[in-house]
N, CA, C and O atoms as CSV, one atom per row, in Angstrom:
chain,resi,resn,atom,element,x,y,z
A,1,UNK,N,N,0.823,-1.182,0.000
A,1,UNK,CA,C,0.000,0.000,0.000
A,1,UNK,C,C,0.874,1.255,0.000
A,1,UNK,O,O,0.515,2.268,-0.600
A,2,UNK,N,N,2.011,1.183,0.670
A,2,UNK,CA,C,2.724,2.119,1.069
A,2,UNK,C,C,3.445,2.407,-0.909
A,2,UNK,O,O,3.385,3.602,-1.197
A,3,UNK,N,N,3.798,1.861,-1.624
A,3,UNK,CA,C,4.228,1.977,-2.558
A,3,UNK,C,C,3.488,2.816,-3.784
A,3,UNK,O,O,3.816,3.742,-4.526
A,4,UNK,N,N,2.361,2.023,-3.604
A,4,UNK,CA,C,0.919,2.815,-4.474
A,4,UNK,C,C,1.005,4.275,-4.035
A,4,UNK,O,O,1.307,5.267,-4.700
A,5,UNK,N,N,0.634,4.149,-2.639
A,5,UNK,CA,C,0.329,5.922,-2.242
A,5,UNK,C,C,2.028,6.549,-3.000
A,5,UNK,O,O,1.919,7.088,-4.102
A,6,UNK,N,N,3.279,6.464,-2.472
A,6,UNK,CA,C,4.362,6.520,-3.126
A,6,UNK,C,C,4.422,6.993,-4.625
A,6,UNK,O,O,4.904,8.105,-4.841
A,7,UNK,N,N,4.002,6.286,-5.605
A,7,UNK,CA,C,3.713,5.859,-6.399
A,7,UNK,C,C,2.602,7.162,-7.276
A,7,UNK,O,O,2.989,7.658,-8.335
A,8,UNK,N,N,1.815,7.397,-6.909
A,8,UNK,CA,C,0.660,8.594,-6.724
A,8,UNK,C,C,0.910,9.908,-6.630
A,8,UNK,O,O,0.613,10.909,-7.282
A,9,UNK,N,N,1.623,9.633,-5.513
A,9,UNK,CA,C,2.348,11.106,-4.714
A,9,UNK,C,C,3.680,11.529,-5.850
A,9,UNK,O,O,3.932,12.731,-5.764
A,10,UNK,N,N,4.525,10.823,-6.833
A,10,UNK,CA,C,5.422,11.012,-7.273
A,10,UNK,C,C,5.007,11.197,-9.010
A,10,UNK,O,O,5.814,11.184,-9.940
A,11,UNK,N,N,3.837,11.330,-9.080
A,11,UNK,CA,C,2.944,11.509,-10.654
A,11,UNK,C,C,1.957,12.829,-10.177
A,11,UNK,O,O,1.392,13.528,-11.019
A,12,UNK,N,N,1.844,13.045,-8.830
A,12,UNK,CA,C,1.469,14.449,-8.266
A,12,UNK,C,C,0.059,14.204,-8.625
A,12,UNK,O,O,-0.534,15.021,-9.329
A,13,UNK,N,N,-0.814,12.590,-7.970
A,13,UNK,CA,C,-1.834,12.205,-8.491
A,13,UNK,C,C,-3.050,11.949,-7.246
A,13,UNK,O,O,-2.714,11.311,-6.249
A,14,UNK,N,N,-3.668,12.181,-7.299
A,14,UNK,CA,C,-4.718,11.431,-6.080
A,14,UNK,C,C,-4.549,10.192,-6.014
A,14,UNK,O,O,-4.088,9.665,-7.026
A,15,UNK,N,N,-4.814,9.439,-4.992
A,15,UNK,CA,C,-4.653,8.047,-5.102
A,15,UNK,C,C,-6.068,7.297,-6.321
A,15,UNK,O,O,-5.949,6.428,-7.185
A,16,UNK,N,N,-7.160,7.998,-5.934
A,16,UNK,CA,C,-7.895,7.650,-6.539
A,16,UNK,C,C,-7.826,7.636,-7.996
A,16,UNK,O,O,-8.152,6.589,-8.556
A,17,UNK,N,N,-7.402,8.771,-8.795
A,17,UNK,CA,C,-7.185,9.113,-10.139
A,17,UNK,C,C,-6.106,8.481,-10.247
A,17,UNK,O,O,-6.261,7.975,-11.359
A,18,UNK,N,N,-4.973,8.096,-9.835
A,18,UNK,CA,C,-3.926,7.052,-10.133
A,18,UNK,C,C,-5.283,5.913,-10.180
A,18,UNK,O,O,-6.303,6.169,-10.819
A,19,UNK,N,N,-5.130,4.870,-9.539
A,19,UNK,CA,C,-5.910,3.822,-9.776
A,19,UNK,C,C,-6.528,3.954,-11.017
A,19,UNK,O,O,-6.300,3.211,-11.971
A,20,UNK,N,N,-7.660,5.315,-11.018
A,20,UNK,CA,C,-8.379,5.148,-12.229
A,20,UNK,C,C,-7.411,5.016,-13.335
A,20,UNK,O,O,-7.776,4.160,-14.141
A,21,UNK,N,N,-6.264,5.604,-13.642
A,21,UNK,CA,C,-5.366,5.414,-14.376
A,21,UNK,C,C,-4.827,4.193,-14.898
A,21,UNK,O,O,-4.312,4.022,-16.003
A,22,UNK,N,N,-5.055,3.131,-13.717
A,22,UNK,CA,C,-4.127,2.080,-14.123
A,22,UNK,C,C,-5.603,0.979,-14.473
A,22,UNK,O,O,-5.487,-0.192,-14.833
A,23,UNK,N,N,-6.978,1.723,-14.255
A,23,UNK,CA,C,-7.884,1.021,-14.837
A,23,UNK,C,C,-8.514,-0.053,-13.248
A,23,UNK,O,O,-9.543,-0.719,-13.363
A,24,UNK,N,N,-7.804,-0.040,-12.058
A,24,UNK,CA,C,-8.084,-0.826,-10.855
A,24,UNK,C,C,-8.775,-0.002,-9.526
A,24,UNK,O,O,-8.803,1.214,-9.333
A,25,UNK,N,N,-9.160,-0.778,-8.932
A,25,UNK,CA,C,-9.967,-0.340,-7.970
A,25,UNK,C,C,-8.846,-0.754,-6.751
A,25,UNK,O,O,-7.942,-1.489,-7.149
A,26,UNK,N,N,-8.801,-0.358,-5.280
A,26,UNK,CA,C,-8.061,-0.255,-4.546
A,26,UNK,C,C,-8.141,-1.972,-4.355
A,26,UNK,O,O,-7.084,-2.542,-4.085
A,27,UNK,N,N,-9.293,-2.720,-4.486
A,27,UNK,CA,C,-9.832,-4.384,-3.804
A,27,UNK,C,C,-8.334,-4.593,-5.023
A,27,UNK,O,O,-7.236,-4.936,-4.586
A,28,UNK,N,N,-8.449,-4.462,-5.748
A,28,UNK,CA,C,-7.632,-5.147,-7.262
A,28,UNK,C,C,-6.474,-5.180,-7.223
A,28,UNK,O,O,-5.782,-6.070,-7.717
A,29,UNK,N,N,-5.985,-3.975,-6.481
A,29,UNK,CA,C,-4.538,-3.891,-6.399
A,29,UNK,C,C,-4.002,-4.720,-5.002
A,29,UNK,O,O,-2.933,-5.326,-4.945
A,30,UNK,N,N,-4.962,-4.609,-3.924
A,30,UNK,CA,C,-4.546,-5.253,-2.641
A,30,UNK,C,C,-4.554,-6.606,-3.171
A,30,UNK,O,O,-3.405,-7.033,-3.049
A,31,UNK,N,N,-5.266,-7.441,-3.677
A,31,UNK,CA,C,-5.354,-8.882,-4.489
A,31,UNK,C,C,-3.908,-8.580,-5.060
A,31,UNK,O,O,-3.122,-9.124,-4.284
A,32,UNK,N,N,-3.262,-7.993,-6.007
A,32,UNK,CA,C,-2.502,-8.491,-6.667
A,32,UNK,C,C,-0.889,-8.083,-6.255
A,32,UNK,O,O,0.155,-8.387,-6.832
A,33,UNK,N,N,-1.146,-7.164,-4.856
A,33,UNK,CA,C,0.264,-7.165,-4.168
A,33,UNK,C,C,-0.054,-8.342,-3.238
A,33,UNK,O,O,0.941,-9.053,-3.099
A,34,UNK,N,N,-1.190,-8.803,-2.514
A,34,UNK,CA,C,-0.985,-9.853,-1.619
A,34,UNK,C,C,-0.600,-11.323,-2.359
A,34,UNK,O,O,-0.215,-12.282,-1.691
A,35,UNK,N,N,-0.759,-11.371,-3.845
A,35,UNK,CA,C,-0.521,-12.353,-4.562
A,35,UNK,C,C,0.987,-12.325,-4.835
A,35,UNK,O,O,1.600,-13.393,-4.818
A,36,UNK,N,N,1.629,-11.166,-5.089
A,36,UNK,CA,C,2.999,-11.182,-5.268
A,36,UNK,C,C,3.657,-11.327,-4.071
A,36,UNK,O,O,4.831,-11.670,-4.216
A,37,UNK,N,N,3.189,-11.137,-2.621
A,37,UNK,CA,C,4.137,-11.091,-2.034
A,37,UNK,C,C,4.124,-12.677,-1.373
A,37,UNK,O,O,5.084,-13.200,-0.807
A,38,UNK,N,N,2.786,-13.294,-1.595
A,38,UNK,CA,C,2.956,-14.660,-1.408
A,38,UNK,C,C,3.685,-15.538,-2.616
A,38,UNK,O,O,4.116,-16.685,-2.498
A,39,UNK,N,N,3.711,-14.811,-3.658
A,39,UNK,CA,C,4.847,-15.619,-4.418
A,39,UNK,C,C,6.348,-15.347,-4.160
A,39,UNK,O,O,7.325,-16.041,-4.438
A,40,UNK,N,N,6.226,-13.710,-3.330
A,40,UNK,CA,C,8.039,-13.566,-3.348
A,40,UNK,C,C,8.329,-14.412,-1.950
A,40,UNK,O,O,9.519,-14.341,-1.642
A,41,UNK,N,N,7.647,-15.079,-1.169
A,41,UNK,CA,C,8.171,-15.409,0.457
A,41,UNK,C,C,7.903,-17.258,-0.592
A,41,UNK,O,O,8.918,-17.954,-0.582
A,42,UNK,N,N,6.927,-17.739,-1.194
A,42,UNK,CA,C,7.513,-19.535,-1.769
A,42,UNK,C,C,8.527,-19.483,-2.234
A,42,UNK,O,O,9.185,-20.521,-2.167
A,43,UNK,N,N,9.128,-18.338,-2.891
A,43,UNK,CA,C,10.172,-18.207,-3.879
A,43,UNK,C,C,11.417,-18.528,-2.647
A,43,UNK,O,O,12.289,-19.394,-2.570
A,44,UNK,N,N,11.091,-17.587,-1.919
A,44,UNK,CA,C,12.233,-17.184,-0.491
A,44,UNK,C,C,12.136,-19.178,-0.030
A,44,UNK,O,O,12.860,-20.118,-0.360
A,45,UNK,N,N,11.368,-19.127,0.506
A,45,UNK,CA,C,11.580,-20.606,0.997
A,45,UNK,C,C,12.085,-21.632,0.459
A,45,UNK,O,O,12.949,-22.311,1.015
A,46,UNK,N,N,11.375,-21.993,-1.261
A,46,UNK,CA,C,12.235,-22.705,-2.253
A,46,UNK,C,C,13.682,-22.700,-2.163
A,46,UNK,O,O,14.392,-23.669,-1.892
A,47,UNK,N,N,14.144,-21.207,-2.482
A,47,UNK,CA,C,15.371,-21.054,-2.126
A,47,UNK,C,C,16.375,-21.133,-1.275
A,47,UNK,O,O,17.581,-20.939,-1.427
A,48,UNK,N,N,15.636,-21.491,-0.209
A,48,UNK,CA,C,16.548,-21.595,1.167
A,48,UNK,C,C,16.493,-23.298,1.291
A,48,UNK,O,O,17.490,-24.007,1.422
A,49,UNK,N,N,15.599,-23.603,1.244
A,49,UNK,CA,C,15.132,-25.246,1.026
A,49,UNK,C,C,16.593,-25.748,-0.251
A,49,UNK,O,O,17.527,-26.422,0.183
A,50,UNK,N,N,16.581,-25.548,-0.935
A,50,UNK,CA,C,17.522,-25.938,-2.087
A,50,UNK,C,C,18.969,-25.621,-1.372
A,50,UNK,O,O,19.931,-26.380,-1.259
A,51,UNK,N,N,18.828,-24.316,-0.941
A,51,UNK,CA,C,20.188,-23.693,-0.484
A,51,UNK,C,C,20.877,-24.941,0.691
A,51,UNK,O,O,22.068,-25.180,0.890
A,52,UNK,N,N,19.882,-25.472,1.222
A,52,UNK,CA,C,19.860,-26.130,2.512
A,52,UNK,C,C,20.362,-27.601,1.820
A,52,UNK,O,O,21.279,-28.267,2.301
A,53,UNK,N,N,19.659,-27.957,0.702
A,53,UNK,CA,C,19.885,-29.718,0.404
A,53,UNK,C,C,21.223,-29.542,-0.244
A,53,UNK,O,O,22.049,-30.452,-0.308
A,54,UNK,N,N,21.392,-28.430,-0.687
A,54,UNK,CA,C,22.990,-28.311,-1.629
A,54,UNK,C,C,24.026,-27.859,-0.551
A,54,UNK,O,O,25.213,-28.024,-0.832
A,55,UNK,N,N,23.778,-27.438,0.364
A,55,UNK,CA,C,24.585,-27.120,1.328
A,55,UNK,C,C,25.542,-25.675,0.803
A,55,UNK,O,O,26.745,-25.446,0.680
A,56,UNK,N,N,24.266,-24.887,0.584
A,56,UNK,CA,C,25.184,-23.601,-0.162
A,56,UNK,C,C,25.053,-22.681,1.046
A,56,UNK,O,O,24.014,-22.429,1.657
A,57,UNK,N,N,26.421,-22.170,1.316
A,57,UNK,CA,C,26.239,-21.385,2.242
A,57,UNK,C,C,27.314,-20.266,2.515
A,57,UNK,O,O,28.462,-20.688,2.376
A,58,UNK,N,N,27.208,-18.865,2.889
A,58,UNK,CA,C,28.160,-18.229,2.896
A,58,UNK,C,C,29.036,-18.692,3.735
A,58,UNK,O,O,28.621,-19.677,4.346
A,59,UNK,N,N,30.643,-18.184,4.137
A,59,UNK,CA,C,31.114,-18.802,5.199
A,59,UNK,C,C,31.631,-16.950,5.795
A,59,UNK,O,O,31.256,-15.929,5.218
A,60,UNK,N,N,32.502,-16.983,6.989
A,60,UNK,CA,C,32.661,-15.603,7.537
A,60,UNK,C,C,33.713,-14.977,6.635
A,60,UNK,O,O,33.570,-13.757,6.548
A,61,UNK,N,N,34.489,-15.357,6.106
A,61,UNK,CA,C,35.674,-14.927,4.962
A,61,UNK,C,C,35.040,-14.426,3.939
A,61,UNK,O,O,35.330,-13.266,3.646
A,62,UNK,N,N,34.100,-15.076,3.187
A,62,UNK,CA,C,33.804,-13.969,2.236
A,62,UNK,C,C,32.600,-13.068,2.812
A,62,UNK,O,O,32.604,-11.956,2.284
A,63,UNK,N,N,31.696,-13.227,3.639
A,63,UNK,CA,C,31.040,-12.119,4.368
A,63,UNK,C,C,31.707,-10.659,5.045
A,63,UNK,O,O,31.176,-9.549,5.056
A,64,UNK,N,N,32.783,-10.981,5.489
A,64,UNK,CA,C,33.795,-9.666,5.553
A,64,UNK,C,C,34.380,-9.290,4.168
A,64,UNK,O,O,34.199,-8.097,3.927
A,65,UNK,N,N,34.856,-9.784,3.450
A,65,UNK,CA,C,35.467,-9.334,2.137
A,65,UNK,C,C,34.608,-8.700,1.834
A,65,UNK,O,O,35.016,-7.545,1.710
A,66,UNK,N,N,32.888,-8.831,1.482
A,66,UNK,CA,C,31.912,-8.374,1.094
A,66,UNK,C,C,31.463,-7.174,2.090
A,66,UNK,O,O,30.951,-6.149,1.639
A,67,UNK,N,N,31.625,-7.316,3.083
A,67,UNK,CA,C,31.427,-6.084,4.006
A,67,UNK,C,C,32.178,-4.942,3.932
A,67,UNK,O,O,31.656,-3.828,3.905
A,68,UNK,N,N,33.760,-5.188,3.887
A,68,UNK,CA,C,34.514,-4.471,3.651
A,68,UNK,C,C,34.259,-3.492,2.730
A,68,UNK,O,O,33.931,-2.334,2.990
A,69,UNK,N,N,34.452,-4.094,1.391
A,69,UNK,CA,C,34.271,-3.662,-0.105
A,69,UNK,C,C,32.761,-2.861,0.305
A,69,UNK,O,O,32.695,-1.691,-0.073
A,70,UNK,N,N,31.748,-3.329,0.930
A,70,UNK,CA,C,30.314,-2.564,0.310
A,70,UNK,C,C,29.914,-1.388,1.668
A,70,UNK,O,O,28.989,-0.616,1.414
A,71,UNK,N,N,30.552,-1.266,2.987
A,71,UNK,CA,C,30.754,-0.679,4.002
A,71,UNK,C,C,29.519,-0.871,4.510
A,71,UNK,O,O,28.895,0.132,4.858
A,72,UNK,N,N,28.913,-2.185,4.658
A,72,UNK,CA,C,28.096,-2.633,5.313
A,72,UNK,C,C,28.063,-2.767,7.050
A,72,UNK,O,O,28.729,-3.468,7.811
A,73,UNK,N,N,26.989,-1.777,7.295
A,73,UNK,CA,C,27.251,-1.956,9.092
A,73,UNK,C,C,27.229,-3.564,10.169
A,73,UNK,O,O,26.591,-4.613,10.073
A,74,UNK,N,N,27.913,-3.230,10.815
A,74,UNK,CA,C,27.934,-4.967,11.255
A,74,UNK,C,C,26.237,-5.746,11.840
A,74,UNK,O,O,26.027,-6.952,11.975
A,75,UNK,N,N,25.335,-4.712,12.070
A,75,UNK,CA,C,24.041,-4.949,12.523
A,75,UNK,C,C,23.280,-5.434,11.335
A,75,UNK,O,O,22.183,-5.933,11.587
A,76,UNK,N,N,23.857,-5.354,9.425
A,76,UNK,CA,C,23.583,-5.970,8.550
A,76,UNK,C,C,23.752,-7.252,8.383
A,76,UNK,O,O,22.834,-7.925,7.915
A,77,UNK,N,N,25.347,-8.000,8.850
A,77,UNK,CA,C,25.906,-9.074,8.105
A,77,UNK,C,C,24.684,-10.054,7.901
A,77,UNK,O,O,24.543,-10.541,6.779
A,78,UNK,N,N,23.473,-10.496,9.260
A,78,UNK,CA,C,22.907,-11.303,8.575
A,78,UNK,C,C,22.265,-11.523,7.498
A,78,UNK,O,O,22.249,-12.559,6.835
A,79,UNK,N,N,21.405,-9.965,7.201
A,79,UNK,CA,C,20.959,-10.124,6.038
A,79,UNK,C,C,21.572,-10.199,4.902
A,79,UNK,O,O,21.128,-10.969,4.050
A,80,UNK,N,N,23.142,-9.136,4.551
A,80,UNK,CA,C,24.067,-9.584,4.236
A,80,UNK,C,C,24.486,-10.863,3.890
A,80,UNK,O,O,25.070,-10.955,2.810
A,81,UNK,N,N,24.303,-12.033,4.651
A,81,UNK,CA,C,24.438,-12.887,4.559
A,81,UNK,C,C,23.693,-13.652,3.941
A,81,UNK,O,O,24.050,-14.557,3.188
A,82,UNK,N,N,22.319,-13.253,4.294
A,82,UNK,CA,C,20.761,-14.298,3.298
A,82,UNK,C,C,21.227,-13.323,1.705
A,82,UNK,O,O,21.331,-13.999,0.681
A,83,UNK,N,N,21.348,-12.583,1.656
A,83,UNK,CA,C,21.485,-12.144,0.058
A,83,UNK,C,C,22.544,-12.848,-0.537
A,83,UNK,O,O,22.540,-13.679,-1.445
A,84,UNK,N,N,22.952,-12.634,-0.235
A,84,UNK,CA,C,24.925,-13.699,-0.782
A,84,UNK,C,C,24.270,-15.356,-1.062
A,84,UNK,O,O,24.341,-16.023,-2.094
A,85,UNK,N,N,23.701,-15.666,0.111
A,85,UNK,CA,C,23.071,-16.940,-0.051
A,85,UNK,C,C,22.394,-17.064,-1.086
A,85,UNK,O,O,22.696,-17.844,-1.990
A,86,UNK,N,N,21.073,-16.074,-1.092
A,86,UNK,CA,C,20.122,-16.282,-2.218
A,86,UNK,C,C,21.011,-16.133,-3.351
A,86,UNK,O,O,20.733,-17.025,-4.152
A,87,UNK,N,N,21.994,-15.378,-3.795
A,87,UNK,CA,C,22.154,-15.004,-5.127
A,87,UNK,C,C,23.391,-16.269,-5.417
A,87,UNK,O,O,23.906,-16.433,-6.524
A,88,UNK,N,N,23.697,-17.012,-4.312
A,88,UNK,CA,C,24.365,-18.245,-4.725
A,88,UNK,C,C,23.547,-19.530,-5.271
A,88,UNK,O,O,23.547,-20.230,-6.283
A,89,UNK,N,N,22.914,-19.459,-4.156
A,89,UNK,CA,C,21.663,-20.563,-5.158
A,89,UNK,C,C,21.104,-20.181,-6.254
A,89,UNK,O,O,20.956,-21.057,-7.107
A,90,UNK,N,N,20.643,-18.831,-6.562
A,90,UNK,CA,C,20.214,-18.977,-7.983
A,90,UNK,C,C,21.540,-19.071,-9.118
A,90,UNK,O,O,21.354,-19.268,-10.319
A,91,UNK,N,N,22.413,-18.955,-8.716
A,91,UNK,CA,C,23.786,-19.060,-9.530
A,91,UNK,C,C,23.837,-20.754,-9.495
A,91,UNK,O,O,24.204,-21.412,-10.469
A,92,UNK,N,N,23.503,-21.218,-8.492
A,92,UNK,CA,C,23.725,-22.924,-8.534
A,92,UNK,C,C,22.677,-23.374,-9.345
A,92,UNK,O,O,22.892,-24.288,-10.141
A,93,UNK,N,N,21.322,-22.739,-9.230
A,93,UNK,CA,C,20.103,-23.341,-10.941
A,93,UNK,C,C,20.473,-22.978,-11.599
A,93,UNK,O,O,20.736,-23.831,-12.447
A,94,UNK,N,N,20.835,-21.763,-11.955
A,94,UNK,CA,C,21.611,-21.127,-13.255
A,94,UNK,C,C,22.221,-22.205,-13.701
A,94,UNK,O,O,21.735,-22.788,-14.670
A,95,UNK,N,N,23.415,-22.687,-13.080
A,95,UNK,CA,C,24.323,-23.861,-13.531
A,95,UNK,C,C,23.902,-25.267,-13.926
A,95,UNK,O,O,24.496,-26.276,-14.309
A,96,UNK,N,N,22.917,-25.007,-13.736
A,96,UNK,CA,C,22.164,-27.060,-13.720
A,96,UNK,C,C,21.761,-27.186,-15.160
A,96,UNK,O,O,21.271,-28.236,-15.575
């Protein structure tokens, strides 16, 4: 929701006249972000599930190399860490 209004506000639009714009009613759009975001969290799980049977995993050596280089605060590394992950497993389907 927060994106739409965003989204509105940056076309200098009512929320309403945006919508009408894109032809949807507010029900239409909540349906089709709650649909994407339940596909981006199977996606997330798939991926960690795979990450898990392949045993792909960052280790602390390249998580600092990567910290270093990107001046990532240390209250990041974990997530830091799930990104490195995710973008290794899709590099490991990539490869199959």
């Amino acid at each position: 929701m927060a994106r739409l209004t965003t989204q509105s506000k940056s076309l200098n639009l009512p929320l309403e006249d945006y919508l009408k714009a894109l032809g949807k009613n507010l029900e239409e759009v909540k349906k089709e972000y709650a649909e994407s975001a339940e596909k981006s969290v199977r996606l997330d799980l798939i991926l960690l599930e795979i990450a898990k049977d392949q045993k792909i995993d960052t280790n602390d050596k390249e998580l600092l190399e990567l910290a270093k280089v990107s001046s990532v605060p240390e209250k990041q590394m974990d997530q830091l860490r799930s990104i490195m992950n995710r973008r290794k497993t899709i590099d490991y389907l990539m490869g199959i």
